[in-house]
C-alpha positions as CSV (number, residue, x, y, z in Angstrom):
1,X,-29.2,-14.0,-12.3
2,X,-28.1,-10.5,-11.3
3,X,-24.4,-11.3,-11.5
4,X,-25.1,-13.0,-15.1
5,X,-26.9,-9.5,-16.3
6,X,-24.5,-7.3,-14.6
7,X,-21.6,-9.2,-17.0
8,X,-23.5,-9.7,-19.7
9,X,-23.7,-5.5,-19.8
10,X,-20.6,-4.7,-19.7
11,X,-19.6,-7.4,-22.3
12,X,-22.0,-5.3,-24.5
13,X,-20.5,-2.1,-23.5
14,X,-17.4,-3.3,-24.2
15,X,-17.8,-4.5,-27.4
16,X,-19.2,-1.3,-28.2
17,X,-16.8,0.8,-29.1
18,X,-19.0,3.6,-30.5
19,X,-20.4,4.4,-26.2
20,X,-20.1,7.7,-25.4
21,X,-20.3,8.8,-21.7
22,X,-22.3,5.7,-20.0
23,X,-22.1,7.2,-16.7
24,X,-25.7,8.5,-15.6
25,X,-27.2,7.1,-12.8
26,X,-23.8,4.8,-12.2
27,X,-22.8,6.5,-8.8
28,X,-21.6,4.7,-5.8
29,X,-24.9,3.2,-4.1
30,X,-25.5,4.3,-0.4
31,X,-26.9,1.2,1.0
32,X,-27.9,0.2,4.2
33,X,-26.3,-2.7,5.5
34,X,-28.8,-4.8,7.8
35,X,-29.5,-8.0,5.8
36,X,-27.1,-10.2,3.3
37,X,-28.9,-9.5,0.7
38,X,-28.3,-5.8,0.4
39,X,-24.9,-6.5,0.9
40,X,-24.8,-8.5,-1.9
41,X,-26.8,-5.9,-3.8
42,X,-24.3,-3.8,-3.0
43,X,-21.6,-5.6,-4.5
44,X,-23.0,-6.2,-7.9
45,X,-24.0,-2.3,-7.9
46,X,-20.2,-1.9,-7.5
47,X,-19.5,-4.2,-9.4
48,X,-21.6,-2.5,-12.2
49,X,-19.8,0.4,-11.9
50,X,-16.3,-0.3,-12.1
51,X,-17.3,-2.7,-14.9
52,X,-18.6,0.7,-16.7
53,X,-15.9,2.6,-15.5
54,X,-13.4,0.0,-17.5
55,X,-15.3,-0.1,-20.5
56,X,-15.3,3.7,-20.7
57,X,-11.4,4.1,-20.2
58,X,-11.1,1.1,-22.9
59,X,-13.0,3.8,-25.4
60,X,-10.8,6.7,-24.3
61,X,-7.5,4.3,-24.8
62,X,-9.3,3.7,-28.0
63,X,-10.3,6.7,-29.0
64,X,-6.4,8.6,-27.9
65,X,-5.0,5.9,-30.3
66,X,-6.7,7.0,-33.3
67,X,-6.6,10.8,-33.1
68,X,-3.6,12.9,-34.4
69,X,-1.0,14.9,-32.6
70,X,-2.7,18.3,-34.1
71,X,-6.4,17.4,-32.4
72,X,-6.1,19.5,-29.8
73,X,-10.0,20.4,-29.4
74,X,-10.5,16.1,-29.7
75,X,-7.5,15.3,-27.0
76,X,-8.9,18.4,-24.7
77,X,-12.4,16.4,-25.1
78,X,-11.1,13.1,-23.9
79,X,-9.0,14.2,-21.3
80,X,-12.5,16.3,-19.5
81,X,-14.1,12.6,-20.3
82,X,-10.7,10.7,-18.6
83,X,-10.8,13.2,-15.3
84,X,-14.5,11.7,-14.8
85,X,-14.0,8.5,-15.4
86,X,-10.8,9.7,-12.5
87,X,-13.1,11.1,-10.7
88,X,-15.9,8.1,-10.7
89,X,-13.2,5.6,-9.6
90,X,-12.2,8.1,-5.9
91,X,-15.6,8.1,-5.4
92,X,-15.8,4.6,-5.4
93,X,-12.9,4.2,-4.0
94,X,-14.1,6.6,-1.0
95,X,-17.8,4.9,-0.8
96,X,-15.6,1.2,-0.5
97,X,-13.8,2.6,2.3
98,X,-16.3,4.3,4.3
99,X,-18.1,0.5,4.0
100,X,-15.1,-1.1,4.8
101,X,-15.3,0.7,7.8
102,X,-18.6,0.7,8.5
103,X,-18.5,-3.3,8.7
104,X,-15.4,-3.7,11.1
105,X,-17.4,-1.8,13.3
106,X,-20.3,-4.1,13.2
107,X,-17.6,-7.2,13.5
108,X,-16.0,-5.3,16.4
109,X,-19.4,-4.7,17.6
110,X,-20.5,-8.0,17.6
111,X,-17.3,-9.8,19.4
C-alpha cells in the first residue's frame, strides 16, 4: 500500500509540469535500523525522495527548454533550483552510504 502511494505521487508530480520547488520536508530520513519494517520504511522514504528529486529535474529540463538565450534572470533562477536538486541527491547519496555501512557492520557483527 505504501509502495502503491509512494508511485502513485510521483506519477502526479510528474505529470505536473506547473510544480515548483517540492522539496520541503523530503530530506534523507535518519532511521533506526532494529526491525524489517523500518528498513523497509526506509526504503520507500528514499525512494520518495529520489522519485521527487526526478520529477523536479524533469521540470527544470522542461522549463531550460522553453526559455530564451537572453533570460538571464530566468536561467540564473533554474540553475539556484538545479544546485538543490544537486545538492538533495549528495545528501542522499551520503545518508545511502553511511547505511550501507552501518549494515555491513551488523552482518559482520552477526557472523
Amino acid at each position: 500500500e505504501e509502495k502503491q502511494c509512494t508511485t502513485q505521487s510521483c506519477s502526479s508530480r510528474k505529470a505536473n509540469a506547473n510544480v515548483s520547488q517540492c522539496d520541503v520536508g523530503t530530506q534523507a530520513p535518519q532511521v533506526a535500523r532494529q526491525s524489517s519494517g523500518l528498513v523497509t520504511s526506509s526504503l520507500s522514504a528514499y525512494k520518495a525522495i529520489l522519485c521527487d528529486i526526478s520529477s523536479q529535474i524533469s521540470v527544470l529540463e522542461s522549463e531550460l527548454s522553453k526559455i530564451g538565450p537572453r533570460d538571464k534572470a530566468l536561467q540564473g533562477y533554474l540553475l539556484v533550483r538545479l544546485s538543490s536538486q544537486a545538492s538533495r541527491c549528495h545528501q542522499l547519496h551520503s545518508s545511502l552510504a553511511t547505511n550501507r555501512a552501518g549494515y555491513s557492520k551488523d552482518i559482520t557483527d552477526m557472523k
